[in-house]
Backbone as CSV, one residue per row, in Angstrom:
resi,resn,N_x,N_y,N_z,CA_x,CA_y,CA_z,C_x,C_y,C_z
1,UNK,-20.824,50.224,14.802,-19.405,50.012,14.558,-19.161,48.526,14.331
2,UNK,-18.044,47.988,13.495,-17.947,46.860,13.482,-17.011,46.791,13.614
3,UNK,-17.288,45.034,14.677,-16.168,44.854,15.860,-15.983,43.352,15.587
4,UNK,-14.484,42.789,14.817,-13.913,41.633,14.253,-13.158,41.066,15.698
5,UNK,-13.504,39.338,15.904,-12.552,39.137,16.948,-12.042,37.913,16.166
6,UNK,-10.596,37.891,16.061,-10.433,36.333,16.239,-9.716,35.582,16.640
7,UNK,-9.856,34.376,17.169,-8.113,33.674,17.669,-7.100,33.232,16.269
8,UNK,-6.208,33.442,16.763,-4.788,32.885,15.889,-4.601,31.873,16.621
9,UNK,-3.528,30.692,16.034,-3.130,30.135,16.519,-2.338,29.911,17.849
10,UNK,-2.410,28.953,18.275,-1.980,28.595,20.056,-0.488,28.851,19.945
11,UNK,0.185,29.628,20.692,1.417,29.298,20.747,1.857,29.105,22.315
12,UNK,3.395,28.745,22.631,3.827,28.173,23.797,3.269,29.292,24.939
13,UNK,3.248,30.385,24.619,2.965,31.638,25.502,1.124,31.923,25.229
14,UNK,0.618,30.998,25.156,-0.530,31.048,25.074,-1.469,31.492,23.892
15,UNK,-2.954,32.045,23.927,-3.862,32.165,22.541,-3.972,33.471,21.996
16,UNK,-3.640,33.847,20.898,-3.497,35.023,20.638,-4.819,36.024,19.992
17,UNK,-5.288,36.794,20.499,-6.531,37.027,19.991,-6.092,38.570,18.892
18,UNK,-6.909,38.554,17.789,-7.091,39.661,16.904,-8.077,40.744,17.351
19,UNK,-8.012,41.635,17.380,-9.148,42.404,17.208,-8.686,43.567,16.066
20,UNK,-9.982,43.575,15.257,-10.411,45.098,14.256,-11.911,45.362,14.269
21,UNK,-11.577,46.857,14.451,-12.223,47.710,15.039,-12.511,48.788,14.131
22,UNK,-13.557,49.376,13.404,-13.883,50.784,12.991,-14.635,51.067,13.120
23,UNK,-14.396,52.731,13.105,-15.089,53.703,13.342,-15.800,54.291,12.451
24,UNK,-16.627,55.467,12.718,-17.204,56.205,12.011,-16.351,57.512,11.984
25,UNK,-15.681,57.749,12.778,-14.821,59.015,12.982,-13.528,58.916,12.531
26,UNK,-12.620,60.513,12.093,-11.722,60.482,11.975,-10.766,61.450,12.501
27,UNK,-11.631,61.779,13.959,-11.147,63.048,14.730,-10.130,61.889,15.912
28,UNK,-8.703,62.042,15.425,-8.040,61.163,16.435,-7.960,60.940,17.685
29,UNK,-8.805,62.207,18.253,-8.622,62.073,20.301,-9.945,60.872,20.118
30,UNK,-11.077,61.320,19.365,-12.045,60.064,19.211,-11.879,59.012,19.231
31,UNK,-10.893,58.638,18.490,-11.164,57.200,18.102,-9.793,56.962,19.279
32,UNK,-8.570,57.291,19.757,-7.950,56.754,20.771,-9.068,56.819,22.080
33,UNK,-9.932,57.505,21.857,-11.027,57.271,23.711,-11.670,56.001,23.146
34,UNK,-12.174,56.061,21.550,-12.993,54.697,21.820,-11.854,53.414,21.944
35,UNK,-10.717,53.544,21.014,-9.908,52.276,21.377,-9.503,52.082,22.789
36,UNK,-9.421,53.120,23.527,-8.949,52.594,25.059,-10.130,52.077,26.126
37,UNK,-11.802,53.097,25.825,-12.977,52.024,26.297,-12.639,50.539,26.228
38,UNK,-12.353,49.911,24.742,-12.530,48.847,24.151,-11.341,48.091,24.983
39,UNK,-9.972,48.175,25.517,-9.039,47.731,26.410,-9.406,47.874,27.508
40,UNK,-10.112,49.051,28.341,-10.805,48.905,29.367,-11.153,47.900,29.888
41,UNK,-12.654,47.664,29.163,-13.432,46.672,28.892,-13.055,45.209,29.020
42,UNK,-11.823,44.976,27.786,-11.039,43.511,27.686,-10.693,43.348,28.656
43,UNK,-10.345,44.340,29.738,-9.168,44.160,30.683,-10.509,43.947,32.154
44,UNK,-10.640,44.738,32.437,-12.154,43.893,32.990,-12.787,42.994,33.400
45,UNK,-13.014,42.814,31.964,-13.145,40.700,31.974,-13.159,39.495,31.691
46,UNK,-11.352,39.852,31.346,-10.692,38.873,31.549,-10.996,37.708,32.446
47,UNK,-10.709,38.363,33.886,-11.046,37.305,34.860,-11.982,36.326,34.643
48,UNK,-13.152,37.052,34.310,-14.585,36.237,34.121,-14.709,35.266,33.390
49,UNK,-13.868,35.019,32.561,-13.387,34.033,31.708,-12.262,33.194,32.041
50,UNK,-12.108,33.647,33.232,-10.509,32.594,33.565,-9.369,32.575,32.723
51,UNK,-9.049,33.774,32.556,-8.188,34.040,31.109,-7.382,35.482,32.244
52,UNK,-6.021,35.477,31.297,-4.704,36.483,32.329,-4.398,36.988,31.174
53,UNK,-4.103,38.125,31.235,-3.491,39.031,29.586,-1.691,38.339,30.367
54,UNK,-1.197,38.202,28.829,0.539,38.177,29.130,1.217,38.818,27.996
55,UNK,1.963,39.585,28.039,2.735,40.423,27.660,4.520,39.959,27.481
56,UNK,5.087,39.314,26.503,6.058,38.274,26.885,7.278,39.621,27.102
57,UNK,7.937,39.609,27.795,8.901,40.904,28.482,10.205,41.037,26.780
58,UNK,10.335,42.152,27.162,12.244,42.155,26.165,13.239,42.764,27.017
59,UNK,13.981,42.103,26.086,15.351,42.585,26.728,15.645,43.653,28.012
60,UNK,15.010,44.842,27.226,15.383,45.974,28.151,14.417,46.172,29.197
61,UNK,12.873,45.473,29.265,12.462,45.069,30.346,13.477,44.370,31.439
62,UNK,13.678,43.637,31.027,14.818,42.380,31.843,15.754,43.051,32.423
63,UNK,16.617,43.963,32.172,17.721,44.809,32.097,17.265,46.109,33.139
64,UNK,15.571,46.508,33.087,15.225,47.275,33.987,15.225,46.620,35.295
65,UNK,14.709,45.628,35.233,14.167,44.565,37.076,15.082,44.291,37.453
66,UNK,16.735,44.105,36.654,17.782,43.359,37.262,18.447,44.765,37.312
67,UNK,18.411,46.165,37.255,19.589,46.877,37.638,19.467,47.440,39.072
68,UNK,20.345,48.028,39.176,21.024,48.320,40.975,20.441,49.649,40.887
69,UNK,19.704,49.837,42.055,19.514,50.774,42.031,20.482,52.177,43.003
């Protein structure tokens, strides 16, 4: 399989990485098990690299943490 990584440019919220990814398959439960191995994996080890995934929030995130419950 060939597996493309690359950084984009730096922004204030930190380094943004690319990934592309294909398969040989086109049976869709397939290829969502191999794309979620492949996040697994990233997610993993991260640490090991001294690196934090960030996810910058929206609106209706914001709007969830601040309501009354």
């Amino acid at each position: 399989m060939t597996f493309l990584v690359r950084q984009l440019a730096p922004t204030p919220q930190g380094l943004p990485l690319e990934i592309y990814v294909f398969t040989n398959t086109i049976v869709w439960a397939e290829y969502e098990a191999i794309q979620s191995d492949i996040f697994d994996h990233l997610l993993a080890v991260v640490r090991q690299f001294d690196l934090r995934v960030f996810q910058e929030p929206t609106g209706s995130d914001w709007r969830r943490a601040t309501a009354d419950d």
